[in-house]
FIDREN-762543 format. One record per residue (C-alpha): residue in three letters; x, y, z. Coordinates in steps of 0.1 Angstrom, whole numbers. Example, Ala and Ser with C-alpha at 12.3 -4.5 7.8 and 13.67 -1.06 7.14 Angstrom:
BEGIN
NODE   type       u       v       w
NODE    ALA     123     -45      78
NODE    SER     137     -11      71
! end
This chain:
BEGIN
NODE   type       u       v       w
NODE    UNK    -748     683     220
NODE    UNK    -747     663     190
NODE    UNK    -731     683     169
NODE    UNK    -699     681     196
NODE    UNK    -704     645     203
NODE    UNK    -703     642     160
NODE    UNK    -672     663     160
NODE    UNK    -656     644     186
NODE    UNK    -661     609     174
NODE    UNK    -651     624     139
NODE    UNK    -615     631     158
NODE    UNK    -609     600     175
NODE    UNK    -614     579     139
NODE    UNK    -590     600     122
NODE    UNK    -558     583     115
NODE    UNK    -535     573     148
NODE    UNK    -508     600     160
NODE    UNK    -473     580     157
NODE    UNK    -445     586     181
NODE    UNK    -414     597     168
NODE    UNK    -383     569     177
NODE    UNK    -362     578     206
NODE    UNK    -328     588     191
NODE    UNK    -302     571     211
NODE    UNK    -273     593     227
NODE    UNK    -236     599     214
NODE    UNK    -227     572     242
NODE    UNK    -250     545     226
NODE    UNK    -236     546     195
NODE    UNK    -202     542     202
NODE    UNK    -189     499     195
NODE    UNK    -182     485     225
NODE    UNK    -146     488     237
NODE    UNK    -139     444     239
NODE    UNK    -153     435     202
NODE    UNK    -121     452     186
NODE    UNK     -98     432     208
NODE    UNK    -121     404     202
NODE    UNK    -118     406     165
NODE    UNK     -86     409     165
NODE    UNK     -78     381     193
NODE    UNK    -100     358     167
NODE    UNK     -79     366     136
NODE    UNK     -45     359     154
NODE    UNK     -58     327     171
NODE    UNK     -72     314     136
NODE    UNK     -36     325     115
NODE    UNK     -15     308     145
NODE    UNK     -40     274     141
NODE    UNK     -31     278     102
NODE    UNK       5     283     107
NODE    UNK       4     255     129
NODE    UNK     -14     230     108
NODE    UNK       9     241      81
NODE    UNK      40     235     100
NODE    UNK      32     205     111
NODE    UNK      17     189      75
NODE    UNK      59     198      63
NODE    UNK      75     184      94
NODE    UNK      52     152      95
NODE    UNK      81     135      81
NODE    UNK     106     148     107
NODE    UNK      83     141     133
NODE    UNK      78     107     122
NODE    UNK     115      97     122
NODE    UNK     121     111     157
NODE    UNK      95      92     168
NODE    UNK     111      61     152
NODE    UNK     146      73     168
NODE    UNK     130      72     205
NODE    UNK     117      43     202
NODE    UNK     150      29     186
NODE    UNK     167      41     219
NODE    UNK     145      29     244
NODE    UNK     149      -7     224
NODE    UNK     192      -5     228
NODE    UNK     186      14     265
NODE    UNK     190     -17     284
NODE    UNK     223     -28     263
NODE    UNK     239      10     267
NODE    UNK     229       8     303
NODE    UNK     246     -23     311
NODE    UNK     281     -14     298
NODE    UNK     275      23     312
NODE    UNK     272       3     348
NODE    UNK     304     -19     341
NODE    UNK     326      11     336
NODE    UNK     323      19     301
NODE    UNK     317      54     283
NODE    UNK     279      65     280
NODE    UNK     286      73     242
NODE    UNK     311      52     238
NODE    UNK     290      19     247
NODE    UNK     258      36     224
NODE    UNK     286      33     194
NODE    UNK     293      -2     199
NODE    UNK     257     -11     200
NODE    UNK     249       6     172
NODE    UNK     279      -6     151
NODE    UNK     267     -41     159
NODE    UNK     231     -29     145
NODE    UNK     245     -15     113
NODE    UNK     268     -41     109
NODE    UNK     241     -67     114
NODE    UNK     220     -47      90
NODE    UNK     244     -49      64
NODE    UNK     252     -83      63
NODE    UNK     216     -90      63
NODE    UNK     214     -65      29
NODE    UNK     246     -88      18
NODE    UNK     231    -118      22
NODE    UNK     198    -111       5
NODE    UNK     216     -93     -27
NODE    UNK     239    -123     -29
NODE    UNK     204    -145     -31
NODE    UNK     187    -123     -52
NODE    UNK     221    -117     -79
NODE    UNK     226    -150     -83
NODE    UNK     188    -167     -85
NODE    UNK     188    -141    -113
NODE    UNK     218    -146    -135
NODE    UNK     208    -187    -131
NODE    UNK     172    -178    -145
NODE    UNK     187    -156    -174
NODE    UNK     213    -182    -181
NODE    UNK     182    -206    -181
NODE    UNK     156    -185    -197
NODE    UNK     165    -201    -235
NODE    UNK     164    -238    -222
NODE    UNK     124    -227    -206
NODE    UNK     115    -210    -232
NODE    UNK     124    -237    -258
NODE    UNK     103    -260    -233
NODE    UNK      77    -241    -234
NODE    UNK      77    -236    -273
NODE    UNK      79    -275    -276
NODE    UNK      48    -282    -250
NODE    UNK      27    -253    -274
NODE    UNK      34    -271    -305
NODE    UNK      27    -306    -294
NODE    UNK      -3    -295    -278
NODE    UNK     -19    -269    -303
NODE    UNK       4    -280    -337
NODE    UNK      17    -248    -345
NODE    UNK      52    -241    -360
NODE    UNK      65    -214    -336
NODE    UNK     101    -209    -334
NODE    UNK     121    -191    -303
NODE    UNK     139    -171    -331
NODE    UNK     102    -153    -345
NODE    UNK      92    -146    -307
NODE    UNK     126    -128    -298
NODE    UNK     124    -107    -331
NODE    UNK      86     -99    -322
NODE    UNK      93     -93    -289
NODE    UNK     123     -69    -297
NODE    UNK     105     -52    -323
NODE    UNK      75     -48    -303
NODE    UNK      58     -10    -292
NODE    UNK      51     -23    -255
NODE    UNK      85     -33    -252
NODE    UNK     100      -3    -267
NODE    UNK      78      23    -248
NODE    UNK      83      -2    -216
NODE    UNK     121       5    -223
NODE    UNK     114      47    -223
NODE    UNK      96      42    -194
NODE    UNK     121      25    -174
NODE    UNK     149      48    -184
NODE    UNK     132      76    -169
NODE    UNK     122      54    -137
NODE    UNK     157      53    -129
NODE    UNK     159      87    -119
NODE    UNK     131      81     -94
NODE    UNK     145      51     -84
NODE    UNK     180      65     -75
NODE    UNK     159      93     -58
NODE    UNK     139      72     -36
NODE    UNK     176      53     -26
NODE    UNK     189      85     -20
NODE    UNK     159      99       1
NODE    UNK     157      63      16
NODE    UNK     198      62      31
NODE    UNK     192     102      45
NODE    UNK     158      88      64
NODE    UNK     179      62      73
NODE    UNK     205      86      86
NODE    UNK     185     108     102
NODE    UNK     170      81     122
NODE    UNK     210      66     134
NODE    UNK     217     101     144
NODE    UNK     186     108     163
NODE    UNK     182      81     181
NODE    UNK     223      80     188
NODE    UNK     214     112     208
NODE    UNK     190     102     227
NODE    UNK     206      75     240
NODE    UNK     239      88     244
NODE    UNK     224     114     262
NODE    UNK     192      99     280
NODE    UNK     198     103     315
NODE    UNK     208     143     303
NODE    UNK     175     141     285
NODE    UNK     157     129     317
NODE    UNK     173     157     338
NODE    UNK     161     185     313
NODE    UNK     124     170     311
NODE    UNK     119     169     351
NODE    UNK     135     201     359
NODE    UNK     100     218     344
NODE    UNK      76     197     366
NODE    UNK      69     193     407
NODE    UNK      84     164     423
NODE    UNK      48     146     420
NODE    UNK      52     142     385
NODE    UNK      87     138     382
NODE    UNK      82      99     395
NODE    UNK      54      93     375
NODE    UNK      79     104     342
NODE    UNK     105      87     354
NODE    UNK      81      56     360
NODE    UNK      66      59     324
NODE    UNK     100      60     310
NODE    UNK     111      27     328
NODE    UNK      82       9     317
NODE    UNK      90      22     283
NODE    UNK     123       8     282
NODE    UNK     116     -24     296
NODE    UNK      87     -30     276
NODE    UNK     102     -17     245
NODE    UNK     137     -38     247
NODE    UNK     116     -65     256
NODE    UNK      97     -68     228
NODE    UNK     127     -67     205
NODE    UNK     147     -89     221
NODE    UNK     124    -112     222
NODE    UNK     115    -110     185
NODE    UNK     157    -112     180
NODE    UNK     153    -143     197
NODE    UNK     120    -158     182
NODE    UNK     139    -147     150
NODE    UNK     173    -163     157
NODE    UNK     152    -199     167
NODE    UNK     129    -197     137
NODE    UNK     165    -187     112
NODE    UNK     177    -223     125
NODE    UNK     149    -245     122
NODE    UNK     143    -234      83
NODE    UNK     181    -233      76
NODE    UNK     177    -273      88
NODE    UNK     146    -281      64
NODE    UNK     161    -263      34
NODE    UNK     195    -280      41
NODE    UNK     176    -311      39
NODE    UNK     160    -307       8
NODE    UNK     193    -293     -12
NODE    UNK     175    -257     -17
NODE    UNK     205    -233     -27
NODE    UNK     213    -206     -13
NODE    UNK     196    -218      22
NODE    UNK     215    -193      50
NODE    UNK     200    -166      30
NODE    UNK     164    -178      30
NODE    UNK     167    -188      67
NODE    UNK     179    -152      80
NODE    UNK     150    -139      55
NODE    UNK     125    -161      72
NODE    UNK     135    -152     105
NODE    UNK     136    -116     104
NODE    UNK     106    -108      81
NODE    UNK      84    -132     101
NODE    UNK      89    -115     135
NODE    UNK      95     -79     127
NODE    UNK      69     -74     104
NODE    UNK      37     -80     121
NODE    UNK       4     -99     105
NODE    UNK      11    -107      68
NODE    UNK      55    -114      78
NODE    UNK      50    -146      78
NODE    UNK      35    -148      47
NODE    UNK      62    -124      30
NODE    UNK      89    -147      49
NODE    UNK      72    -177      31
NODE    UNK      65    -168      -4
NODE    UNK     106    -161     -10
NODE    UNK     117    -199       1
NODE    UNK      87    -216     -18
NODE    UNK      96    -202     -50
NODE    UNK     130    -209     -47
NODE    UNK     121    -243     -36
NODE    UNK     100    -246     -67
NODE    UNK     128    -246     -93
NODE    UNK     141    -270     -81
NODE    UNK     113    -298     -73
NODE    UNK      77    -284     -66
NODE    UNK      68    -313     -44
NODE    UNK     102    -293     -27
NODE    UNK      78    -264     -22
NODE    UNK      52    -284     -11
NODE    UNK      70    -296      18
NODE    UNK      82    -263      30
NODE    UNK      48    -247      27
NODE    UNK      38    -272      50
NODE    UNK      65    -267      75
NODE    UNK      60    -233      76
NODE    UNK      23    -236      84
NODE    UNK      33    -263     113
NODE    UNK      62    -243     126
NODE    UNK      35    -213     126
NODE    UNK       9    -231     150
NODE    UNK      38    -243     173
NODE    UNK      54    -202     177
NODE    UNK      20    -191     180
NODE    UNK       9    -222     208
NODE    UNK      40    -225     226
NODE    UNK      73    -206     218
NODE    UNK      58    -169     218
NODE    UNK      35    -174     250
NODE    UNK      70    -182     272
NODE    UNK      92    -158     254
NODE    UNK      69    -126     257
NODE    UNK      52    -134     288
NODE    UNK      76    -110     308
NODE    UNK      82     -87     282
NODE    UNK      49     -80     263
NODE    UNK      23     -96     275
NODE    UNK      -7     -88     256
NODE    UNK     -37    -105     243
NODE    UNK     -35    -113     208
NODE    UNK     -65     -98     197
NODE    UNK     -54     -69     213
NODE    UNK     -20     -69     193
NODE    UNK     -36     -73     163
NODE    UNK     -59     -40     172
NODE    UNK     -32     -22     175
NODE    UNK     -15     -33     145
NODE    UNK     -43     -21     122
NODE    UNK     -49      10     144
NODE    UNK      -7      18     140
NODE    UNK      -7      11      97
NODE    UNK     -41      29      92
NODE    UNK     -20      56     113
NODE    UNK      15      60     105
NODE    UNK      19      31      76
NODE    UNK      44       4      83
NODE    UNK      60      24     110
NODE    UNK      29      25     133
NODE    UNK      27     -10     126
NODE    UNK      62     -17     140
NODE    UNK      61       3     170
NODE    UNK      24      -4     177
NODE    UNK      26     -37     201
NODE    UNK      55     -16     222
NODE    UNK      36      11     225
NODE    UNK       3     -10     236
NODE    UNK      23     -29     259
NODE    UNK      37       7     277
NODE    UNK       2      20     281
NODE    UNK     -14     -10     294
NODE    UNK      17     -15     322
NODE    UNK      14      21     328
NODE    UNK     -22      21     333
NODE    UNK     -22     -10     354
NODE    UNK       3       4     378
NODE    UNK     -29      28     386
NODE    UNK     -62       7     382
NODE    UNK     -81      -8     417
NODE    UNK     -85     -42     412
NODE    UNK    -113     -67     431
NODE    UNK    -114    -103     438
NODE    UNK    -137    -118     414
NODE    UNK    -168    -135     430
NODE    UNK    -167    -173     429
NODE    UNK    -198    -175     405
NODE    UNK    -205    -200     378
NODE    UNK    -216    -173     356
NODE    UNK    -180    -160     355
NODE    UNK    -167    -196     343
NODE    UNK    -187    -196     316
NODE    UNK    -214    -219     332
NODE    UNK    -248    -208     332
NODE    UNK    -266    -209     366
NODE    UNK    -287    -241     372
NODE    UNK    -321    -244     393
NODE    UNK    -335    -207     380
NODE    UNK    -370    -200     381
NODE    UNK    -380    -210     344
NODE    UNK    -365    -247     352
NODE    UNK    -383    -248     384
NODE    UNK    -416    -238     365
NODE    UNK    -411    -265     341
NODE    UNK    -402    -293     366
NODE    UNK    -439    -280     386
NODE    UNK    -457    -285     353
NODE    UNK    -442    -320     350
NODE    UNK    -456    -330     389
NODE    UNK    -487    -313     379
NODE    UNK    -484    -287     404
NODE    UNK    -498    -249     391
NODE    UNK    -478    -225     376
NODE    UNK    -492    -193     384
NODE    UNK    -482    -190     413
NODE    UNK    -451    -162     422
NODE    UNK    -419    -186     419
NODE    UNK    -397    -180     453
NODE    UNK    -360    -179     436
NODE    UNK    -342    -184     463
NODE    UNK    -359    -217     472
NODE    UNK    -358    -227     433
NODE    UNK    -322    -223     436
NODE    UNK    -319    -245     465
NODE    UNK    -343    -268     447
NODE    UNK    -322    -269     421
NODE    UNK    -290    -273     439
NODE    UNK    -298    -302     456
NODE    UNK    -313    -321     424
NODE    UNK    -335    -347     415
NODE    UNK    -336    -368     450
NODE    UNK    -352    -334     465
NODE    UNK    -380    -337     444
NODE    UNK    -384    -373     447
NODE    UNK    -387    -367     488
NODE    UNK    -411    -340     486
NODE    UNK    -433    -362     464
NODE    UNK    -434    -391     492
NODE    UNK    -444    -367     518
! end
């Protein structure tokens, strides 16, 4: 007996028996049917987002002048649409409008060039009779013997000047570039923007035949607001341009500054269609003029260009946009920043119409309540609350610990002083 029981414990503390692993079947091992159309599904969705995000970084540019073309044609809509309904041609009236644009344009580009040629053969004509002022002041002032004859032959012999000379030669080729690259934008834009409105109601037609009837009145909505919002906000800035051309063209008039229709046509159209800093660029031009020929002359226009600031800001803007774009100003100035940090001076320009769409279009749709007739909503804070009517128990001595009932302090409050002054003589 104990030899077996010896035996048998000697058997059960031997090593443990493993199991051999179940070998899975043929049908196991097979990969499932879906993970090769899976794979393969991934790949082709990831090389389309590629190819797509490539595409679109080279057309970014193309993109970004249709954009500027439609929003070009929804500004001249209202003018094409008005000679459309007196009889007139479709494309025929979109040519006249934009032959008044381009001409426009171009005597703007006249104008300015004129300014600009002239201010600088006076200055070169000048230069010797400045810099022999300026020679004269240094010598009085520091007694030196410096002659305009050494600085001209130090200047032309100079390294800067020489390499400055290299440099700009080869700058020309980039320049002329740029012009050319510039006038085919410019182009692009005319033709674009020709098309789509010439052919706007055609356009219309082809983008609601693809949707119900639900949405085609919520497009054709959108695209009204558009318009009206759009040519309103340049033709107001045309006008706000136009008033703000005359009032400088008076003041520099005034004070004899040359070449004053110039500055006043630069003045009114870089202050209004160039949002935030335009009116500084509009200024900065007329100043310096000014300046050459009196600085107190500068003086005075940097003052009326503060003054007629505050009084377009105050009270020409608010009745001139009120129909057309009527948004706050903080709000337009949002959207200004959001536009350059977006598309660069384009988003800036077409920012404040675009705004002005969205918020008409949204307002068409948001449930609006009467406001309750509360102080708080004035801007007043509510009187009689229950801090005040703790305070006025301290001062009549009465406890404070007590739960304050806030609809009696209110009344309490409401009716004032004379209340108190009862309830102390009862």
């Amino acid at each position: 007996m104990a030899a077996t029981e010896h035996t048998a414990a000697a058997q059960n503390s031997g090593p443990p028996t493993t199991v051999p692993p179940e070998v899975p079947s043929g049908r196991e091992q097979r990969m499932p049917r879906w993970l090769p159309r899976a794979m393969v599904l991934a790949l082709a969705l990831f090389a389309c987002f590629q190819l797509g995000s490539w595409a679109f970084h080279q057309l970014t540019g193309l993109l970004i002048n249709i954009l500027i073309a439609f929003f070009l044609a929804l500004a001249v809509e209202p003018a094409v649409s008005w000679m459309a309904h007196h009889g007139m041609r479709r494309g025929a009236a979109t040519g006249i409008v934009f032959l008044g644009v381009i001409v426009a344009g171009a005597g703007f580009i006249t104008l300015l060039g004129s300014m600009l040629a002239g201010q600088i053969v006076d200055m070169v004509e000048d230069f010797p009779k400045y810099l022999d002022s300026v020679i004269s002041w240094i010598n009085a002032t520091f007694h030196t013997e410096l002659s305009r004859v050494e600085i001209q032959d130090s200047l032309v012999h100079s390294d800067w000047l020489q390499k400055y000379v290299q440099n700009s030669a080869t700058g020309v080729l980039d320049v002329s570039a740029q012009v050319l690259g510039g006038l085919f934008r410019i182009l692009t834009i005319l033709l674009f923007s020709f098309y789509f409105a010439a052919d706007g109601p055609r356009l219309r037609r082809a983008l609601c035949s693809v949707l119900p009837p639900a949405k085609q009145a919520e497009v054709l909505r959108a695209w009204e607001i558009a318009v009206d919002k759009t040519g309103g906000y340049l033709y107001s800035r045309g006008l706000m341009a136009l008033i703000s051309g005359v009032a400088h063209y008076i003041l520099l008039v005034f004070l004899d500054v040359p070449y004053a229709p110039a500055l006043a046509v630069w003045v009114g159209v870089i202050s209004q269609f160039i949002p935030t800093i335009g009116t500084y660029l509009a200024g900065a031009l007329p100043m310096l003029i000014a300046f050459t020929v009196d600085p107190w002359y500068a003086l005075w226009v940097l003052i009326f260009v503060v003054v007629y600031q505050q009084f377009e800001n105050y009270l020409l803007q608010p009745k001139l946009t009120a129909k057309t774009v009527d948004i706050h100003p903080a709000v337009a100035f949002g959207s200004v920043v959001a536009g350059t940090a977006l598309l660069g001076a384009v988003g800036a320009l077409i920012a404040i119409p675009a705004v002005a769409t969205m918020q008409a279009f949204l307002g068409a749709y948001v449930k609006r309540y009467d406001v309750t007739d509360d102080p708080r909503v004035h801007g007043h804070r509510r009187r009689g609350g229950p801090p005040l009517a703790r305070l006025r128990k301290a001062l009549r001595g009465e406890p404070t610990g007590a739960p304050v009932d806030e609809a009696a302090a209110d009344t309490q409050g409401e009716q004032g002083p004379a209340a108190g002054k009862s309830d102390d003589r009862a």
